[in-house]
mmCIF file as gemmi writes it, N, C-alpha and C atoms, coordinates in Angstrom:
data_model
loop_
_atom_site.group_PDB
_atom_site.id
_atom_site.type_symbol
_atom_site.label_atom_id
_atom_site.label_alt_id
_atom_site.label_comp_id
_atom_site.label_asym_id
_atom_site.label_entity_id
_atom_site.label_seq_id
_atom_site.pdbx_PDB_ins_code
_atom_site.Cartn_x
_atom_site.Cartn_y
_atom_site.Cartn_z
_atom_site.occupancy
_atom_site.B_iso_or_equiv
_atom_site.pdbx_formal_charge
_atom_site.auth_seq_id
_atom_site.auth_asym_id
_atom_site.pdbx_PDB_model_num
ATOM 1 N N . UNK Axp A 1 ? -3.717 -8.477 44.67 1 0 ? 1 A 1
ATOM 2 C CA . UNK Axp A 1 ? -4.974 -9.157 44.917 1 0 ? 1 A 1
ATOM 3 C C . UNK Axp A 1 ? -5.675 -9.319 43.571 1 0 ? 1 A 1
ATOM 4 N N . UNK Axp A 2 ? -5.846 -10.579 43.28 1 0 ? 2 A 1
ATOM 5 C CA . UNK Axp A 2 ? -6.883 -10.669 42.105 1 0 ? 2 A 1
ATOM 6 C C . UNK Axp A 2 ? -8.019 -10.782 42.415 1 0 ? 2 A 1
ATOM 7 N N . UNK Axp A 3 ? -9.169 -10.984 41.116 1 0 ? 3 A 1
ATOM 8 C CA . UNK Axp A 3 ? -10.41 -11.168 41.286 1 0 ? 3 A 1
ATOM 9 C C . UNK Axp A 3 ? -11.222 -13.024 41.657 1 0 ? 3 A 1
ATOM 10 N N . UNK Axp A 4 ? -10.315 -13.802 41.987 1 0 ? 4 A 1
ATOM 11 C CA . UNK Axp A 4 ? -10.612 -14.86 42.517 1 0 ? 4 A 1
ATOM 12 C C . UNK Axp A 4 ? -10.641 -14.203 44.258 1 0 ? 4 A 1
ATOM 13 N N . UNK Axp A 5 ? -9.735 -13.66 44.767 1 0 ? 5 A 1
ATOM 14 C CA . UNK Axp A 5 ? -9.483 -13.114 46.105 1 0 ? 5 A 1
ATOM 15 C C . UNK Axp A 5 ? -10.668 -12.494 46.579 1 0 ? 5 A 1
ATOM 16 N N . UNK Axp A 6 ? -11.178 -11.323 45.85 1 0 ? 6 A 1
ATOM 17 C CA . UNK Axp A 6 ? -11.903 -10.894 46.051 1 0 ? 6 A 1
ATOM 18 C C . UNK Axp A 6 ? -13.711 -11.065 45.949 1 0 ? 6 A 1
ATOM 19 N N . UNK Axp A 7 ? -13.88 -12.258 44.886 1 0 ? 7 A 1
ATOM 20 C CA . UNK Axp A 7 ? -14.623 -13.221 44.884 1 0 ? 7 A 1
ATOM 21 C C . UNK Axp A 7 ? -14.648 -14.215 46.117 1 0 ? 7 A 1
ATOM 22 N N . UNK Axp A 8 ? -14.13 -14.611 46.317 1 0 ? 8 A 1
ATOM 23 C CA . UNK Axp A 8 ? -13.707 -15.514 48.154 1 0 ? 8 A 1
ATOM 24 C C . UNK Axp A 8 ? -14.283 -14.407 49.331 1 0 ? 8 A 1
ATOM 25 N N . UNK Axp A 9 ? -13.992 -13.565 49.124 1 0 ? 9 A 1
ATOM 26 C CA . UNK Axp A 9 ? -14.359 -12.565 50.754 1 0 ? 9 A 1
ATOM 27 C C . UNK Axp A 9 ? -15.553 -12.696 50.196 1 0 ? 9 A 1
ATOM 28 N N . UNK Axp A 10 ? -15.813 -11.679 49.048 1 0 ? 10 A 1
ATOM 29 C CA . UNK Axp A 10 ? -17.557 -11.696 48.993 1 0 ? 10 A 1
ATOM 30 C C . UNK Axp A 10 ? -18.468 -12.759 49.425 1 0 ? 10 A 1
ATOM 31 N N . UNK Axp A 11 ? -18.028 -14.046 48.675 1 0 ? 11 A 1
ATOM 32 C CA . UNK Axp A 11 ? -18.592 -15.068 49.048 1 0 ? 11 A 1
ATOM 33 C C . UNK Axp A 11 ? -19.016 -15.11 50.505 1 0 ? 11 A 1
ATOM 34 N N . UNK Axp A 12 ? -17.968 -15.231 50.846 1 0 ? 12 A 1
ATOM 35 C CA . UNK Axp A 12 ? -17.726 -15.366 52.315 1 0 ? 12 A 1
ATOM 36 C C . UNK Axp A 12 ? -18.518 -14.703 53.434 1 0 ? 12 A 1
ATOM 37 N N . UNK Axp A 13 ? -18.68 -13.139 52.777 1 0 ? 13 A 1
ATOM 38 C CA . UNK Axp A 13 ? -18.941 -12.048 53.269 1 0 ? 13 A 1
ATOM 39 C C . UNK Axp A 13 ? -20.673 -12.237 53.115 1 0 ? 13 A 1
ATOM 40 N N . UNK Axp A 14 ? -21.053 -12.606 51.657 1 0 ? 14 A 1
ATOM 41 C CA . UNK Axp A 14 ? -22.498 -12.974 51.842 1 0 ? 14 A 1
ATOM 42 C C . UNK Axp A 14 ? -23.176 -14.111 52.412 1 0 ? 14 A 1
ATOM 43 N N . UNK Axp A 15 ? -22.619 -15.462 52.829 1 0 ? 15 A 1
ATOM 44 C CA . UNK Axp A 15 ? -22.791 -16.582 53.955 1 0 ? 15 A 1
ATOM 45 C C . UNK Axp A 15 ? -22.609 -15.762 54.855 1 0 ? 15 A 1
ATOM 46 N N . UNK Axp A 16 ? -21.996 -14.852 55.803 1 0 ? 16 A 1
ATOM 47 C CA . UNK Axp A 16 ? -22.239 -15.124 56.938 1 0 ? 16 A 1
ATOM 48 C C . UNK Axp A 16 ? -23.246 -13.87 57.159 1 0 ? 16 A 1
ATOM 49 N N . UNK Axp A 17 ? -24.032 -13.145 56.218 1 0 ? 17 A 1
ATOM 50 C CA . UNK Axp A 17 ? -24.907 -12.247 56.148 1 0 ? 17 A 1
ATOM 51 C C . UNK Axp A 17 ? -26.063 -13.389 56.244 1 0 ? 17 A 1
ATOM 52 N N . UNK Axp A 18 ? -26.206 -14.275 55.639 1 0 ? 18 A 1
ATOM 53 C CA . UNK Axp A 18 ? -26.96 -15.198 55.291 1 0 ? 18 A 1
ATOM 54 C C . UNK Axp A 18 ? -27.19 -15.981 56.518 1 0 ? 18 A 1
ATOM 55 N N . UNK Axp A 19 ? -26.426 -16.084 57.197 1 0 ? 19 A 1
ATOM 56 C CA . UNK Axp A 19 ? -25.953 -17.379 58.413 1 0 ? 19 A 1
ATOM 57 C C . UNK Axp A 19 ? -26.607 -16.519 59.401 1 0 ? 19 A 1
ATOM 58 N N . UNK Axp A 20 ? -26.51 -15.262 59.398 1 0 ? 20 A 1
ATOM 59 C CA . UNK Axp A 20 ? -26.438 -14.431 60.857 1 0 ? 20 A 1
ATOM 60 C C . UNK Axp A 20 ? -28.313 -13.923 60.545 1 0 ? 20 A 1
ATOM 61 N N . UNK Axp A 21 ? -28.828 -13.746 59.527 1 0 ? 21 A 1
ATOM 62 C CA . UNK Axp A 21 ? -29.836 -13.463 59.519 1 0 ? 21 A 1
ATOM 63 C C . UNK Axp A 21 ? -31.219 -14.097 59.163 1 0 ? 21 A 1
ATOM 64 N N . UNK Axp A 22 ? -30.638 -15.566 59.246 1 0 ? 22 A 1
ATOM 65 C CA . UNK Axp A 22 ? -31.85 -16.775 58.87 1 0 ? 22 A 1
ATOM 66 C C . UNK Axp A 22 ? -32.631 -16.994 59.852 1 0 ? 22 A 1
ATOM 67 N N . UNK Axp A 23 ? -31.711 -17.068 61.326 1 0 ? 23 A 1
ATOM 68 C CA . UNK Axp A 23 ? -32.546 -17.623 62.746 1 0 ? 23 A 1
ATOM 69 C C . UNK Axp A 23 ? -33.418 -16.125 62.508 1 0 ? 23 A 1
ATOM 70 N N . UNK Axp A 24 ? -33.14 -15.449 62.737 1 0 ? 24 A 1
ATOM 71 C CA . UNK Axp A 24 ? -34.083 -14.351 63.204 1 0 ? 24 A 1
ATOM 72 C C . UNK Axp A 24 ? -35.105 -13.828 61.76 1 0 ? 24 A 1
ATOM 73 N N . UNK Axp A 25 ? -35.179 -14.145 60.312 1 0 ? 25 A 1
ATOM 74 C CA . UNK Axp A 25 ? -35.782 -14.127 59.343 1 0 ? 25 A 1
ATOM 75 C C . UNK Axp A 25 ? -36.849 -15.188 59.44 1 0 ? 25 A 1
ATOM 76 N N . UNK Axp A 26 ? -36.591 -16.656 60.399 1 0 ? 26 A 1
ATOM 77 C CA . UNK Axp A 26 ? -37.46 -17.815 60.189 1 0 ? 26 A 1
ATOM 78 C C . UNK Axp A 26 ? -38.185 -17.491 62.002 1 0 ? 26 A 1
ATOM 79 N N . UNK Axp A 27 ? -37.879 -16.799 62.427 1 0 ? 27 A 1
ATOM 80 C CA . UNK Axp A 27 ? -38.905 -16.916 64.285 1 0 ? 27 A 1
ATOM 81 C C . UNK Axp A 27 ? -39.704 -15.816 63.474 1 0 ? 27 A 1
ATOM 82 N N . UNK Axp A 28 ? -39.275 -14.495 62.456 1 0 ? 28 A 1
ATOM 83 C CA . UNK Axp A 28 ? -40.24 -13.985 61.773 1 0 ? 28 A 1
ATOM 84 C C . UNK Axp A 28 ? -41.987 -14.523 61.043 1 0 ? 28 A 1
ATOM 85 N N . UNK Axp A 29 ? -40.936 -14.982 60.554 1 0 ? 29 A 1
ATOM 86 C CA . UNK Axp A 29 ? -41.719 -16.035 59.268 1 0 ? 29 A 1
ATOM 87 C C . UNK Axp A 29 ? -42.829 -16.707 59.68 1 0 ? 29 A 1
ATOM 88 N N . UNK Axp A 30 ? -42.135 -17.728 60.908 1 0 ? 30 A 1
ATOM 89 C CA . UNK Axp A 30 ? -42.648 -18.467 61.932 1 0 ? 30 A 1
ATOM 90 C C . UNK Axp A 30 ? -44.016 -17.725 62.2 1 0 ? 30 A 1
ATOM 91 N N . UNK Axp A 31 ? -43.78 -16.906 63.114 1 0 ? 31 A 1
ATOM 92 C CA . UNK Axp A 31 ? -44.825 -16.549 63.4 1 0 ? 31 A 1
ATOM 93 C C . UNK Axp A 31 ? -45.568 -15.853 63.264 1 0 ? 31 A 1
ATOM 94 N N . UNK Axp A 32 ? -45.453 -15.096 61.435 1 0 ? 32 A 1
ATOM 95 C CA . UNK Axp A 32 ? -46.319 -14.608 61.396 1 0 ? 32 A 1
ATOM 96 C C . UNK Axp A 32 ? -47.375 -16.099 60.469 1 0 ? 32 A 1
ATOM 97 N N . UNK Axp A 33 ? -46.945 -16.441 60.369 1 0 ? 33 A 1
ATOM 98 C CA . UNK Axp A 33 ? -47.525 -18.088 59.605 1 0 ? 33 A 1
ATOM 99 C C . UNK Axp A 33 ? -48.597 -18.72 60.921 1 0 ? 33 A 1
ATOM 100 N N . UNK Axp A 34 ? -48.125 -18.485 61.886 1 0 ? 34 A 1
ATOM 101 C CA . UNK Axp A 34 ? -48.599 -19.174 62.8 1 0 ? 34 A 1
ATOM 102 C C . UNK Axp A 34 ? -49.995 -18.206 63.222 1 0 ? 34 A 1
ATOM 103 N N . UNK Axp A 35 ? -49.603 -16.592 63.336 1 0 ? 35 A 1
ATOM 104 C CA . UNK Axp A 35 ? -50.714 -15.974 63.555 1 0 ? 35 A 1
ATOM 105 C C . UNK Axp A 35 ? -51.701 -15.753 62.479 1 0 ? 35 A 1
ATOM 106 N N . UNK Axp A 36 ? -51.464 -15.926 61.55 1 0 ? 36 A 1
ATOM 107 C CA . UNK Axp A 36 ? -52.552 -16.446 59.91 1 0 ? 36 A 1
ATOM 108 C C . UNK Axp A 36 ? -53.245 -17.459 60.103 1 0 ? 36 A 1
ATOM 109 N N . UNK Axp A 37 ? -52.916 -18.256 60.563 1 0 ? 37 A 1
ATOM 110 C CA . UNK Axp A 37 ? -53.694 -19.512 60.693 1 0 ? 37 A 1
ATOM 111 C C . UNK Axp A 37 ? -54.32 -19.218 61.779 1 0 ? 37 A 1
ATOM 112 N N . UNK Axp A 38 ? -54.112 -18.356 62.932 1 0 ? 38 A 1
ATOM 113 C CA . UNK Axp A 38 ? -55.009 -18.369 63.931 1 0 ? 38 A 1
ATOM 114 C C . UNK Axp A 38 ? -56.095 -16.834 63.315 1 0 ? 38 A 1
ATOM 115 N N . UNK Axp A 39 ? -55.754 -16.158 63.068 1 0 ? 39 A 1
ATOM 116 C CA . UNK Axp A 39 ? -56.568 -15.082 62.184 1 0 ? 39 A 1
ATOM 117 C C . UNK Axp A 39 ? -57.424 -15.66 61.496 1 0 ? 39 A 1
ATOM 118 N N . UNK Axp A 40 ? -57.334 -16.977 60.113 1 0 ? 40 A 1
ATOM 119 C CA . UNK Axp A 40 ? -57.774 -17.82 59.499 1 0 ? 40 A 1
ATOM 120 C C . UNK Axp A 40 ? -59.33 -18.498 60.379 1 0 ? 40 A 1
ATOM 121 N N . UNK Axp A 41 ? -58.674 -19.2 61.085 1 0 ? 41 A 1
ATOM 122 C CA . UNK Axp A 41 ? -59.635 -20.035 62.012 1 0 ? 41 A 1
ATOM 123 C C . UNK Axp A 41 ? -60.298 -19.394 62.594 1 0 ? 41 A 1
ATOM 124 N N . UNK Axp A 42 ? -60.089 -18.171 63.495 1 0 ? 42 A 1
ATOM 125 C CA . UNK Axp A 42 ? -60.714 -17.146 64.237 1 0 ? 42 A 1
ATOM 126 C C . UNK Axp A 42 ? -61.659 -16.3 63.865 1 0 ? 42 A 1
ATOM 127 N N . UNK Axp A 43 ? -61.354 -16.313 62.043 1 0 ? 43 A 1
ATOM 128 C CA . UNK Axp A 43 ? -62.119 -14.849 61.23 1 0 ? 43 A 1
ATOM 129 C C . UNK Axp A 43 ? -61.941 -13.944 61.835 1 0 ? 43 A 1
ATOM 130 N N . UNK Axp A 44 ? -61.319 -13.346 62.662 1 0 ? 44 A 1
ATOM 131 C CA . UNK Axp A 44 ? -60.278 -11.924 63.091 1 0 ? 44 A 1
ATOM 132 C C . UNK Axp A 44 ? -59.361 -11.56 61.56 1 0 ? 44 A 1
ATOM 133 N N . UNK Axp A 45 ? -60.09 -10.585 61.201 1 0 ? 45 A 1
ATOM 134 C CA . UNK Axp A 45 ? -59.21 -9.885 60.24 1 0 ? 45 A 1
ATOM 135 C C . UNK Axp A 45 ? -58.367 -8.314 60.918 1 0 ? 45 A 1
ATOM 136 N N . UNK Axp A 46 ? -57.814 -8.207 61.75 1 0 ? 46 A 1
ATOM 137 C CA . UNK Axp A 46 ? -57.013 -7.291 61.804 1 0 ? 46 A 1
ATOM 138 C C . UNK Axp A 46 ? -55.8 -7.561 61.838 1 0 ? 46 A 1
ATOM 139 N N . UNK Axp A 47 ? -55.287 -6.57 60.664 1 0 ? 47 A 1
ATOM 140 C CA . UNK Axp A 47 ? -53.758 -6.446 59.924 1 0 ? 47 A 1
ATOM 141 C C . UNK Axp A 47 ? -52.778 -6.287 61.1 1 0 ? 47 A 1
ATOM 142 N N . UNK Axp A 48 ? -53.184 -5.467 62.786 1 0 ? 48 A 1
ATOM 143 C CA . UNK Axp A 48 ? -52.279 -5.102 63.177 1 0 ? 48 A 1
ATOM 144 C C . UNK Axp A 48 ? -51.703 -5.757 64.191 1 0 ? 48 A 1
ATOM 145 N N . UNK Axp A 49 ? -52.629 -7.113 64.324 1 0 ? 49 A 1
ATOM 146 C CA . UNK Axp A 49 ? -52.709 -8.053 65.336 1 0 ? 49 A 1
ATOM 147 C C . UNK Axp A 49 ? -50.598 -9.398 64.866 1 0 ? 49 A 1
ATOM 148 N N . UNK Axp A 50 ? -50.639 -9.084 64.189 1 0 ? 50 A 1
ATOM 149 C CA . UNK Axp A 50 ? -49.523 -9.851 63.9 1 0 ? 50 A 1
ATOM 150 C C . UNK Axp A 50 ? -48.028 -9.298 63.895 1 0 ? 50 A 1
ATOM 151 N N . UNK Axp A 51 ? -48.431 -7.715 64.328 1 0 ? 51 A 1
ATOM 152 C CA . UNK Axp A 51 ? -47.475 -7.221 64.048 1 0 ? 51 A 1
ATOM 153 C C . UNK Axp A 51 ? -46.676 -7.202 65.628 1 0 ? 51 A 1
ATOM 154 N N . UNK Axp A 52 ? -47.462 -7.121 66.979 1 0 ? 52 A 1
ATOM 155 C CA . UNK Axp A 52 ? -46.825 -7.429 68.3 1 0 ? 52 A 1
ATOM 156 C C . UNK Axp A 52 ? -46.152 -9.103 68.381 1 0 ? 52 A 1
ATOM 157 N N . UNK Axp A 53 ? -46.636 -9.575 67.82 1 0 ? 53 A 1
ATOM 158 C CA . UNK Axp A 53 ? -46.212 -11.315 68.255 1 0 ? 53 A 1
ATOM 159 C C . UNK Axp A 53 ? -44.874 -11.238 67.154 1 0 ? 53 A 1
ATOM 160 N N . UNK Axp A 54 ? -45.038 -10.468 66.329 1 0 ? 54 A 1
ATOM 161 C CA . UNK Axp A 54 ? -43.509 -11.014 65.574 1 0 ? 54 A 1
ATOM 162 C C . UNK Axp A 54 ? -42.288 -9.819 65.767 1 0 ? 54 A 1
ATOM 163 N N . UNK Axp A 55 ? -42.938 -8.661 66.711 1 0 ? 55 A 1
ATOM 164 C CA . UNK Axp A 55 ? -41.676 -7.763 67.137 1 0 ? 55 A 1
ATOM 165 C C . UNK Axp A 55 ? -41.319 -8.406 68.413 1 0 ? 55 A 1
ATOM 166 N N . UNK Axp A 56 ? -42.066 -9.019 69.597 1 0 ? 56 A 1
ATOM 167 C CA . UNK Axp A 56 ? -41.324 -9.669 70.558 1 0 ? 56 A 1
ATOM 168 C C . UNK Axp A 56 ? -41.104 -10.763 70.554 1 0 ? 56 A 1
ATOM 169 N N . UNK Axp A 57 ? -41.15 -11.801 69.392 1 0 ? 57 A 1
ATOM 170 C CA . UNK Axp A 57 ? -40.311 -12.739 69.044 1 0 ? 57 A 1
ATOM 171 C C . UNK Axp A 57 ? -39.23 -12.461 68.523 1 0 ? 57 A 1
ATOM 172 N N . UNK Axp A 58 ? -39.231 -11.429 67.411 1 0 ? 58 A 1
ATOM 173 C CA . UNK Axp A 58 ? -37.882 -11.509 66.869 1 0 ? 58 A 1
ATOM 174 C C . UNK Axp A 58 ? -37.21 -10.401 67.503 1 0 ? 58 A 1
ATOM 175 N N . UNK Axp A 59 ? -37.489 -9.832 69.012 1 0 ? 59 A 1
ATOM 176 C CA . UNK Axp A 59 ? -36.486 -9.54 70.042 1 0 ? 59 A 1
ATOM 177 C C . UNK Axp A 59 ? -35.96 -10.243 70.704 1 0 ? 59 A 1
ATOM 178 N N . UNK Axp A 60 ? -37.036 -11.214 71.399 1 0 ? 60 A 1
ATOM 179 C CA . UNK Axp A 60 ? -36.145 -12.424 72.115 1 0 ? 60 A 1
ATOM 180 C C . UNK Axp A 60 ? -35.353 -13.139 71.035 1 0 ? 60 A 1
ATOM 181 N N . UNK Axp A 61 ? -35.397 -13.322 69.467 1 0 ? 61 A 1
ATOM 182 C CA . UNK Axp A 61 ? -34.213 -14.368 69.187 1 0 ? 61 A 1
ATOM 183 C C . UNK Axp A 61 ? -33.55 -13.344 69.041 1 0 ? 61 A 1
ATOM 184 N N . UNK Axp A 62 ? -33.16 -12.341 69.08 1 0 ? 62 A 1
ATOM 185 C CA . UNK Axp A 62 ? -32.079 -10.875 69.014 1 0 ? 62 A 1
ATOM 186 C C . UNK Axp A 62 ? -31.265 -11.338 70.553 1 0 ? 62 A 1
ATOM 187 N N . UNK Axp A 63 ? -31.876 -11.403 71.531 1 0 ? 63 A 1
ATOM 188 C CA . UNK Axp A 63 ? -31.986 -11.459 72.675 1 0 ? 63 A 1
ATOM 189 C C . UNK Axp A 63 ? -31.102 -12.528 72.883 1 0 ? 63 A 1
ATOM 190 N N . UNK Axp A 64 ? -31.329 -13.772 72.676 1 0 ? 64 A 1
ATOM 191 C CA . UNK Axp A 64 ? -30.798 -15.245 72.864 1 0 ? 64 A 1
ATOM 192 C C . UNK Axp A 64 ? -29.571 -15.491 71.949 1 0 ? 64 A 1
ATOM 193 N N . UNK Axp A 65 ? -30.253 -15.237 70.63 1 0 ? 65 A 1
ATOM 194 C CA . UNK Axp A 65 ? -28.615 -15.288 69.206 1 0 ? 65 A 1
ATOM 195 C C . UNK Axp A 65 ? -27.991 -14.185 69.514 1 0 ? 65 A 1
ATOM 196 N N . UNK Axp A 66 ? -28.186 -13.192 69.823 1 0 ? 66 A 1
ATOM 197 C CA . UNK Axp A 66 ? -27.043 -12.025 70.088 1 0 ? 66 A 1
ATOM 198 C C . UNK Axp A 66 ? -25.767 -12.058 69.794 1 0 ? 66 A 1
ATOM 199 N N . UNK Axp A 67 ? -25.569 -12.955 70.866 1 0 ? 67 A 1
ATOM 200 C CA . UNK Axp A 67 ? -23.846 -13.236 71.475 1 0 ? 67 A 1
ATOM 201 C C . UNK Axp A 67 ? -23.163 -14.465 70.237 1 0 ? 67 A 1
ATOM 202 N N . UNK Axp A 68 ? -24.417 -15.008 69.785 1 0 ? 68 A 1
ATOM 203 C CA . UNK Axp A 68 ? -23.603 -15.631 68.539 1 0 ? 68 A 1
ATOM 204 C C . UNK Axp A 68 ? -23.667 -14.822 66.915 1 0 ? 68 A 1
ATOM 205 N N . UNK Axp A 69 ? -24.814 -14.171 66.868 1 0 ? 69 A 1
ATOM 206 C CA . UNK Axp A 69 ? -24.928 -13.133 66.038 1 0 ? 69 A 1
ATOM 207 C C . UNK Axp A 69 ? -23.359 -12.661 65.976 1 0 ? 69 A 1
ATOM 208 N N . UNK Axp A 70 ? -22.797 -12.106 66.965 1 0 ? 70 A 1
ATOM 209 C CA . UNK Axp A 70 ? -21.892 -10.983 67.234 1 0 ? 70 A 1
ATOM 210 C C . UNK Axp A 70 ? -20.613 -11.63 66.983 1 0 ? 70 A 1
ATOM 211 N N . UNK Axp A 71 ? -20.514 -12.762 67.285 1 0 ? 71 A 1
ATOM 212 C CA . UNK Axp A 71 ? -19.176 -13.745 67.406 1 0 ? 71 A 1
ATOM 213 C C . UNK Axp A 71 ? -18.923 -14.267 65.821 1 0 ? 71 A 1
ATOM 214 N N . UNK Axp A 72 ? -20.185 -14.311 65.163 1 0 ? 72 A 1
ATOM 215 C CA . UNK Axp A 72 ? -19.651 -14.505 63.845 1 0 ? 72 A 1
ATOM 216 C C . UNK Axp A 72 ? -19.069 -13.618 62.485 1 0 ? 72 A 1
ATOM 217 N N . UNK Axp A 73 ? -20.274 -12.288 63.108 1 0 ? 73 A 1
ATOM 218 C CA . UNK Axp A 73 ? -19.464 -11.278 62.265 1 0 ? 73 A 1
ATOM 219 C C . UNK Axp A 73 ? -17.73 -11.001 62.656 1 0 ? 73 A 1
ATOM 220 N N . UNK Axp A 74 ? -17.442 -10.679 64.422 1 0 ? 74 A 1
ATOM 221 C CA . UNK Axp A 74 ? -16.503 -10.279 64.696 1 0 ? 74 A 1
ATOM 222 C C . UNK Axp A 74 ? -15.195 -11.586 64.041 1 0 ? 74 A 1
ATOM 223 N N . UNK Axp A 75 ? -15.403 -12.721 63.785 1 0 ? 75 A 1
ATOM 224 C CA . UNK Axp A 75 ? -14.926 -13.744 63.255 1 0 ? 75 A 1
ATOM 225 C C . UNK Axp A 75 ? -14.418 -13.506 62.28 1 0 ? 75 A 1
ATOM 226 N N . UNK Axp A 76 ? -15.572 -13.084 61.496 1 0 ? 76 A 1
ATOM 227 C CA . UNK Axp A 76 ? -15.065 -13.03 60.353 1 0 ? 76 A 1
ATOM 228 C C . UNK Axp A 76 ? -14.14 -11.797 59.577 1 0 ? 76 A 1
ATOM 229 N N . UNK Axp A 77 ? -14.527 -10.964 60.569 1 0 ? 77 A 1
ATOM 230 C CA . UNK Axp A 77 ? -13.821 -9.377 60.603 1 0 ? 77 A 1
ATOM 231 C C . UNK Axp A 77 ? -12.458 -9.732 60.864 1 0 ? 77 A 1
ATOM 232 N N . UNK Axp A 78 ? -12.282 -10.43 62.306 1 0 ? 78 A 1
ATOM 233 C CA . UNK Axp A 78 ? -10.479 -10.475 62.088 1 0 ? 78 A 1
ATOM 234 C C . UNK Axp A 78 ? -10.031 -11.162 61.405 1 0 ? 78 A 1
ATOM 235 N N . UNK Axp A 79 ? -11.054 -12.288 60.626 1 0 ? 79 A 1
ATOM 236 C CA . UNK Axp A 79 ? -9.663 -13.231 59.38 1 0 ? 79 A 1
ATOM 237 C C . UNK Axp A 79 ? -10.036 -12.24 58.435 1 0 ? 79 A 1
ATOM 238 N N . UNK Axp A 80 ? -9.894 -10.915 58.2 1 0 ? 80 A 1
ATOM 239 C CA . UNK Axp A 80 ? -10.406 -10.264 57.304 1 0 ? 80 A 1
ATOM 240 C C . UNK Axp A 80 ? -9.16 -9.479 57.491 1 0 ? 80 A 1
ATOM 241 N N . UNK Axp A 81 ? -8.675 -8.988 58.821 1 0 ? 81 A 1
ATOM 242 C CA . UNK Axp A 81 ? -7.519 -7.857 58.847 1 0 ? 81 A 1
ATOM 243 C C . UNK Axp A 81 ? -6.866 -9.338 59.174 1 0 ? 81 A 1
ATOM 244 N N . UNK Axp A 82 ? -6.668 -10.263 60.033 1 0 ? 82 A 1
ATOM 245 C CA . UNK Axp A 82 ? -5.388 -10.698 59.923 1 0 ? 82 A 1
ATOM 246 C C . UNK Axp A 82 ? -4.367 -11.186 58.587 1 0 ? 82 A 1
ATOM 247 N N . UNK Axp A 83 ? -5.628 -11.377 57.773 1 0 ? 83 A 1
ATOM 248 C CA . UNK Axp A 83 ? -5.431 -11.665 56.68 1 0 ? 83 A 1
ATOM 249 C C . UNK Axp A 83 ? -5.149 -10.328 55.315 1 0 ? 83 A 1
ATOM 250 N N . UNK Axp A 84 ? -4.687 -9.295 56.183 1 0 ? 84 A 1
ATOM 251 C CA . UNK Axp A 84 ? -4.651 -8.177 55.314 1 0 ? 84 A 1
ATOM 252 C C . UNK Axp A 84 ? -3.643 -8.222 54.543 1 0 ? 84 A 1
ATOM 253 N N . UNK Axp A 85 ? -2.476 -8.618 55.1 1 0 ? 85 A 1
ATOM 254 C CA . UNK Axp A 85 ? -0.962 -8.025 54.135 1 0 ? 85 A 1
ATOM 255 C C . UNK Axp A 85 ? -1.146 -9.653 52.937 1 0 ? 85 A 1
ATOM 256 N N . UNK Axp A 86 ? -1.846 -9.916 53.093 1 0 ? 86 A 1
ATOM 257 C CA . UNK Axp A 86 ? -1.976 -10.694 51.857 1 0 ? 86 A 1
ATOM 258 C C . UNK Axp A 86 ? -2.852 -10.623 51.008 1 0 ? 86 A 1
ATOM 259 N N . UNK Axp A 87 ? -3.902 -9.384 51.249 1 0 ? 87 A 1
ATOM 260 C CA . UNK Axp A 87 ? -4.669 -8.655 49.837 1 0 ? 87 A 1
ATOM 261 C C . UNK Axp A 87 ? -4.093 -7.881 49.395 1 0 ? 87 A 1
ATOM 262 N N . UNK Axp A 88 ? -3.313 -6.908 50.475 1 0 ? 88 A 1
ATOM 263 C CA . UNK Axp A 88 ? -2.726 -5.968 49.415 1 0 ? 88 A 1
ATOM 264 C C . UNK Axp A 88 ? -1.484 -6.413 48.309 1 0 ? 88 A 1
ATOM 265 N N . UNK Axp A 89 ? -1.257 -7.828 47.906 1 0 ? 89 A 1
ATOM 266 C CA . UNK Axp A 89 ? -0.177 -7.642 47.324 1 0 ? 89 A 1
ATOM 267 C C . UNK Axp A 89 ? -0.447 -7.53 45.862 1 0 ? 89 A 1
């Protein structure tokens, strides 16, 4: 195995870290953006008010992406061993 090989998984390995954790980084994002602007407009300054709306959002997209969450790591895990006897050489 050379260091092009092992450059390729990484790659690889950091897209689908990237892929698997954007939906649920942006319903974050989302809404805490969304509850600022209503904090904003409202003049409600409490810090702790944003913190329920963006733990049961980013459960339900846990909730909904799950099963694709799961399908992409496990994806990528078996072209990882099927593809074994051709790192070790």
């Amino acid at each position: 195995m050379d260091a092009s090989v092992v450059s390729n998984i990484i790659r690889e390995g950091l897209f689908i870290v990237i892929k698997v954790s954007a939906p649920i980084l942006l319903v974050s994002l989302i809404t805490g953006l969304i509850v600022s602007v209503f904090q904003t407009v409202t003049s409600i300054q409490e810090q702790t008010l944003t913190f329920v709306p963006k733990v049961l959002l980013t459960f339900a997209g846990i909730i909904l992406l799950g099963n694709w969450m799961g399908t992409q790591i496990t994806d990528f895990m078996y072209q990882l061993w099927t593809n074994f006897s051709i790192y070790i050489r």
